[in-house]
PAMI-924899 format. One record per residue (C-alpha): residue in three letters; x, y, z; residue number from 1. Coordinates in pm, 1 decimal, always signed. Last residue first. Layout:
% residues N
<node r="ALA" x="X" y="Y" z="Z" k="NUM"/>
...
//
This chain:
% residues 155
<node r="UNK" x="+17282.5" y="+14930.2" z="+14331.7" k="155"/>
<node r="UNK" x="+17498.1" y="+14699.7" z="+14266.4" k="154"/>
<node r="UNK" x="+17366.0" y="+14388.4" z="+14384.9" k="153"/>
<node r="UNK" x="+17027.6" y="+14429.2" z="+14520.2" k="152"/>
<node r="UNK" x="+16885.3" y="+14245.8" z="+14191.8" k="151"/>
<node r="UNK" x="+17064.9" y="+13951.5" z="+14386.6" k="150"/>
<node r="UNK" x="+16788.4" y="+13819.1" z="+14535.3" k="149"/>
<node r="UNK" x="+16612.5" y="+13692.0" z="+14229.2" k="148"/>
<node r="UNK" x="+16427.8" y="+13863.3" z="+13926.8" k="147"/>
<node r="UNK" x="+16102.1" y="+13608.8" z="+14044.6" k="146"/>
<node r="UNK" x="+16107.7" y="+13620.1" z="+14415.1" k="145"/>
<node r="UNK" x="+15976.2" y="+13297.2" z="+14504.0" k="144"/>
<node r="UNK" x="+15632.5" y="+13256.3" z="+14680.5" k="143"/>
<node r="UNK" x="+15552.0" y="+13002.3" z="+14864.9" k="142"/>
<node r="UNK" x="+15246.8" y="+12846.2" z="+15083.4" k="141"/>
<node r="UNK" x="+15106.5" y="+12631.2" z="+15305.9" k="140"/>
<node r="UNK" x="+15432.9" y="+12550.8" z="+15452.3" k="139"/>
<node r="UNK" x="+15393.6" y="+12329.8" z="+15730.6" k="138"/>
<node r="UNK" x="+15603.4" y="+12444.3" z="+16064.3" k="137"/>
<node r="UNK" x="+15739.5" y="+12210.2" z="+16292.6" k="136"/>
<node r="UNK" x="+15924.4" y="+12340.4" z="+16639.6" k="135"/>
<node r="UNK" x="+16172.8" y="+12121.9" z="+16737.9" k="134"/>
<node r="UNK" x="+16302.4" y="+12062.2" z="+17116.1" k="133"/>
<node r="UNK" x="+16616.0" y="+11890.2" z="+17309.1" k="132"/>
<node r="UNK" x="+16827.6" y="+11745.1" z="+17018.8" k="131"/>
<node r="UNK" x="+17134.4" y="+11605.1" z="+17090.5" k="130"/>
<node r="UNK" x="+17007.9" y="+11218.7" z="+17117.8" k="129"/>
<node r="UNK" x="+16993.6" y="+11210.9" z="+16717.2" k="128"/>
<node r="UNK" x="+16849.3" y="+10863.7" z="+16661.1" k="127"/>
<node r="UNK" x="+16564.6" y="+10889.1" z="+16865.6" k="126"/>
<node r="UNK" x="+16453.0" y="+11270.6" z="+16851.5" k="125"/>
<node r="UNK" x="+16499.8" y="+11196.9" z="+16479.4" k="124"/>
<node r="UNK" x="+16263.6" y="+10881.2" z="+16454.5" k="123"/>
<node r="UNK" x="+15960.2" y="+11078.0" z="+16620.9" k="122"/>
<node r="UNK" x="+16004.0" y="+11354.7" z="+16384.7" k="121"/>
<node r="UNK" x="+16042.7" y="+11102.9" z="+16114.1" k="120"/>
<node r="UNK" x="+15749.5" y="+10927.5" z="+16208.5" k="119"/>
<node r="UNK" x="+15506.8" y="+11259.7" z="+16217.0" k="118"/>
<node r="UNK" x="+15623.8" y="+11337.2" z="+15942.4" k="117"/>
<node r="UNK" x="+15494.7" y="+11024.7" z="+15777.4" k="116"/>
<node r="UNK" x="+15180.5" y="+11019.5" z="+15943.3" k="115"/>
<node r="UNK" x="+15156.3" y="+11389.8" z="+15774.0" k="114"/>
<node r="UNK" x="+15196.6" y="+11280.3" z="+15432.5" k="113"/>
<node r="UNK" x="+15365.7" y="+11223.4" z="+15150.2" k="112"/>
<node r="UNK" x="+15676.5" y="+11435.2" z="+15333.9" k="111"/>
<node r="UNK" x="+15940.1" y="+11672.3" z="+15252.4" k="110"/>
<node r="UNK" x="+16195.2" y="+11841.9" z="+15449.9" k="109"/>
<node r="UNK" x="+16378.6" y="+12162.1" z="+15512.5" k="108"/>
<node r="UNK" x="+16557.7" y="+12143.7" z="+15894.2" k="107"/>
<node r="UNK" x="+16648.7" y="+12469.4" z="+16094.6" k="106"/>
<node r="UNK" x="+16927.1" y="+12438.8" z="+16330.8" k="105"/>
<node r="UNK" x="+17054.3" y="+12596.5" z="+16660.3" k="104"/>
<node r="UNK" x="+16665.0" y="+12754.7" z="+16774.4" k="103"/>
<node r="UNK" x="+16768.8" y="+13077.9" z="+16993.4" k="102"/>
<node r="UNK" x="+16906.6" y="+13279.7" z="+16708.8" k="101"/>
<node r="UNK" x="+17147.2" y="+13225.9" z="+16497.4" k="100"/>
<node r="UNK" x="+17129.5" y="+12959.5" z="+16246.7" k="99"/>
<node r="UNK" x="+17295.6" y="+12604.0" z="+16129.8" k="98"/>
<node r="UNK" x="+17072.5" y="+12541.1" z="+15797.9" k="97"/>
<node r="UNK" x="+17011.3" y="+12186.8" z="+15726.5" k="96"/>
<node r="UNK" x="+16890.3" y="+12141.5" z="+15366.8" k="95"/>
<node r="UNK" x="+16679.5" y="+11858.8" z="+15131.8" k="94"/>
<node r="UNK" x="+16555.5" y="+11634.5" z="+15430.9" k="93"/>
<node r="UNK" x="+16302.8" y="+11354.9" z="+15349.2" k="92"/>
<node r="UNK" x="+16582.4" y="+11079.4" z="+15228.4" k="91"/>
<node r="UNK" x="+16823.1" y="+11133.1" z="+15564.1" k="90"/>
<node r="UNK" x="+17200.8" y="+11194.7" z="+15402.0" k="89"/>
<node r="UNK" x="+17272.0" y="+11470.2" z="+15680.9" k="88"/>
<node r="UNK" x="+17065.0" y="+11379.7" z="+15965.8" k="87"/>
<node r="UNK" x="+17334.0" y="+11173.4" z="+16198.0" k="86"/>
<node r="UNK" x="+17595.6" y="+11404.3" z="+16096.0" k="85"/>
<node r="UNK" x="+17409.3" y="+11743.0" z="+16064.4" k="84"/>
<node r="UNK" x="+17246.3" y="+11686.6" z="+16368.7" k="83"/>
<node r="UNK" x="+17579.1" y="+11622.2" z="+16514.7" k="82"/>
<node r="UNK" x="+17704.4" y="+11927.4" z="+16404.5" k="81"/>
<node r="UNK" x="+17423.2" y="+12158.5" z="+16425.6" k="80"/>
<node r="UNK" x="+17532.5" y="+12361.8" z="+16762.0" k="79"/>
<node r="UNK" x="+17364.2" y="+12429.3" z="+17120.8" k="78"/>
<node r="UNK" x="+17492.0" y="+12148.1" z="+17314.9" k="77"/>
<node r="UNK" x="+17156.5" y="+12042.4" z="+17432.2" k="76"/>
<node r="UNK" x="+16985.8" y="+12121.0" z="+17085.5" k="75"/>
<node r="UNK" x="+16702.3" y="+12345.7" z="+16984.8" k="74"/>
<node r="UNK" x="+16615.5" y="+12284.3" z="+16632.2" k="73"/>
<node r="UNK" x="+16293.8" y="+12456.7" z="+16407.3" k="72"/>
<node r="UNK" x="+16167.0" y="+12238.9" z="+16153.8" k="71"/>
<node r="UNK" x="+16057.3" y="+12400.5" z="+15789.1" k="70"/>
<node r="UNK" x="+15817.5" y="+12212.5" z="+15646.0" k="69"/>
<node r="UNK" x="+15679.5" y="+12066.3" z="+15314.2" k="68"/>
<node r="UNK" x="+15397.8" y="+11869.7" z="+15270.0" k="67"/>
<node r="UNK" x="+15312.6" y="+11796.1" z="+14896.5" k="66"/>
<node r="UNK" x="+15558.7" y="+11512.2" z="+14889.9" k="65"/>
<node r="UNK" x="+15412.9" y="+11295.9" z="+14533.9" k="64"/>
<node r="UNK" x="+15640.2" y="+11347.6" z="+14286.6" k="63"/>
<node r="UNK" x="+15409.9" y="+11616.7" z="+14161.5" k="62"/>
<node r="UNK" x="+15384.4" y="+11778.8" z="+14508.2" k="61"/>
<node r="UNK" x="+15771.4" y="+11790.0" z="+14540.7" k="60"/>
<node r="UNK" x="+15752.2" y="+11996.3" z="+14208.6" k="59"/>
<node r="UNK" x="+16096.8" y="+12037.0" z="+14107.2" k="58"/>
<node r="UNK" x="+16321.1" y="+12317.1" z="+14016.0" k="57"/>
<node r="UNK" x="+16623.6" y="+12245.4" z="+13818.0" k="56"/>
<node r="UNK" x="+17013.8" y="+12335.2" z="+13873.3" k="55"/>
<node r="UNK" x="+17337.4" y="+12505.8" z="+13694.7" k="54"/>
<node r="UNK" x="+17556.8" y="+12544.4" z="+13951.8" k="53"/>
<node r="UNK" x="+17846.0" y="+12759.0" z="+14144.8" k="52"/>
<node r="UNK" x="+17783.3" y="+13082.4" z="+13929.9" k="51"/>
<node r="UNK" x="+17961.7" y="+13325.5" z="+14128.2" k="50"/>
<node r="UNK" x="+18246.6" y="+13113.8" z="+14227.9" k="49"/>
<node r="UNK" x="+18477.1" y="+13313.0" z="+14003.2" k="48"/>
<node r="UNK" x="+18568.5" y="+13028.0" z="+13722.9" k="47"/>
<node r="UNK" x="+18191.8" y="+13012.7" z="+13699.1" k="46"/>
<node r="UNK" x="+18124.8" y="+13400.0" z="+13665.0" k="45"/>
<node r="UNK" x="+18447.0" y="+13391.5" z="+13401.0" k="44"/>
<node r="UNK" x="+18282.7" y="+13110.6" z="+13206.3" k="43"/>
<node r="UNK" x="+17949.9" y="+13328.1" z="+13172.2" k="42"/>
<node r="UNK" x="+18129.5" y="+13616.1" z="+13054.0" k="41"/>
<node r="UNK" x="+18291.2" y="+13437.4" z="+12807.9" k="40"/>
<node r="UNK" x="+18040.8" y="+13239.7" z="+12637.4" k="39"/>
<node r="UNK" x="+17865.7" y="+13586.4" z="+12660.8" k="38"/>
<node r="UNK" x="+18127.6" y="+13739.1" z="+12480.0" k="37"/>
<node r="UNK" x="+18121.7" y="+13472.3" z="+12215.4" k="36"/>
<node r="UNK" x="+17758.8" y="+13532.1" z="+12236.7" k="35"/>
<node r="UNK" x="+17765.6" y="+13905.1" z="+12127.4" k="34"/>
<node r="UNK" x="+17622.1" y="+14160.2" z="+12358.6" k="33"/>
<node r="UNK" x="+17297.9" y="+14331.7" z="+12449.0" k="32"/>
<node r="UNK" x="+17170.3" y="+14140.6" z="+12727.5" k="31"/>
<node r="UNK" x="+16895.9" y="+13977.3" z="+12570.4" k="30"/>
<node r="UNK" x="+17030.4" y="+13872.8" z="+12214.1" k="29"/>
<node r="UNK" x="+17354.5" y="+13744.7" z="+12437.3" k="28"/>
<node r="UNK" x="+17121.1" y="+13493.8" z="+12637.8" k="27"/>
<node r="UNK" x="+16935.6" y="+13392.4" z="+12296.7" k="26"/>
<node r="UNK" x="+17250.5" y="+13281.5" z="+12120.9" k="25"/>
<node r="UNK" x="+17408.1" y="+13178.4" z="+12476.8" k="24"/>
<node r="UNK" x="+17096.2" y="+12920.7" z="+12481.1" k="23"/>
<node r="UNK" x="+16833.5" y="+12920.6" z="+12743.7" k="22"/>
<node r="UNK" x="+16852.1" y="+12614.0" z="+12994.6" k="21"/>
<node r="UNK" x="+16935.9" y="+12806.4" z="+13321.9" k="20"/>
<node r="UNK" x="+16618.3" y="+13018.7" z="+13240.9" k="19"/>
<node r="UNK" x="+16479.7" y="+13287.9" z="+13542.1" k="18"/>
<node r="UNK" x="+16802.5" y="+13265.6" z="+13715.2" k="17"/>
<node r="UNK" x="+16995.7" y="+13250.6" z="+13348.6" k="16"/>
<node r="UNK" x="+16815.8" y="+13578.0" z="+13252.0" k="15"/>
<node r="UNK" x="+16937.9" y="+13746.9" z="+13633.0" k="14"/>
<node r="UNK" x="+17303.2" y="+13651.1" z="+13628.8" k="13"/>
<node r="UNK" x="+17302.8" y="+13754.1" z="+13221.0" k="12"/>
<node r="UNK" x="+17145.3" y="+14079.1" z="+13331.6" k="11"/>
<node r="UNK" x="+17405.3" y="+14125.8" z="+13604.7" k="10"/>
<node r="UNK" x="+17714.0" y="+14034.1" z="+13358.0" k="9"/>
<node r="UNK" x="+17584.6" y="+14279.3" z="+13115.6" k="8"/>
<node r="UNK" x="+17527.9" y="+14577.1" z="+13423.3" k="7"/>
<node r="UNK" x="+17879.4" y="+14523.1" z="+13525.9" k="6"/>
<node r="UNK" x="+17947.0" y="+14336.2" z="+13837.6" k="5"/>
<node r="UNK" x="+18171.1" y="+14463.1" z="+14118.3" k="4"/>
<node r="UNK" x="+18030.4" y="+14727.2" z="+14272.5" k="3"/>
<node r="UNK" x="+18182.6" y="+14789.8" z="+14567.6" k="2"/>
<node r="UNK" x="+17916.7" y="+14809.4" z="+14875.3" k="1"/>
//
């Protein structure tokens, strides 16, 4: 693979992972470097695409959806489009993935409680006449990978 991130520019990719919020003063103390650098490091990993967003983390439990699942899509025609379509802007769903594999889709959704799942599974089957099967699964667990995915990046 080509490296093409410096080690500064990684360690600023993996302190604003753990901390979107922290300050270029305290970023730049951390990596090494000045914070007008930083400033312009960070710029040039937005104006690449790299850095697409800076985002929170929210408790779904503390809001009051502590069941989340992951549903499994077969479809008749054997792609995510329409599910996507009819499904897209649906309150309960936060991502449709289109995957390989021999499910088409897999659905991430919230839910106050299981009755309520239960409806919306119920409801989607309706309203979206392209899907042939779902497999739910309840997360009863998570763990996130605290340096981040991208530690494999120049290795």
């Amino acid at each position: 693979m080509k490296k093409f991130l410096d080690a500064h520019s990684m360690r600023i990719l993996r302190e604003l992972y753990k901390n979107s919020k922290i300050t270029y003063k305290e970023l730049a103390k951390k990596v090494g470097i000045t914070a007008t650098a930083c400033y312009r490091r960070i710029r040039e990993l937005e104006d690449r695409g790299i850095i697409k967003a800076y985002t929170i983390e929210v408790d779904a439990k503390k809001l009051g959806f502590p069941i989340k699942v992951l549903i499994e899509v077969k479809t008749r025609t054997g792609v995510s489009t329409e599910i996507i379509k009819v499904l897209g802007t649906h309150p309960n769903i936060l991502k449709i993935y289109g995957v390989t594999g021999e499910q088409d889709a897999i659905i991430e959704a919230y839910f106050q409680s299981i009755e309520e799942m239960d409806s919306f599974l119920k409801e989607c089957r309706e309203t979206c006449s392209d899907i042939k099967d779902t497999i739910t699964h309840i997360i009863l667990n998570e763990h996130k990978n605290p340096e981040g995915w991208f530690q494999i990046i120049n290795r």
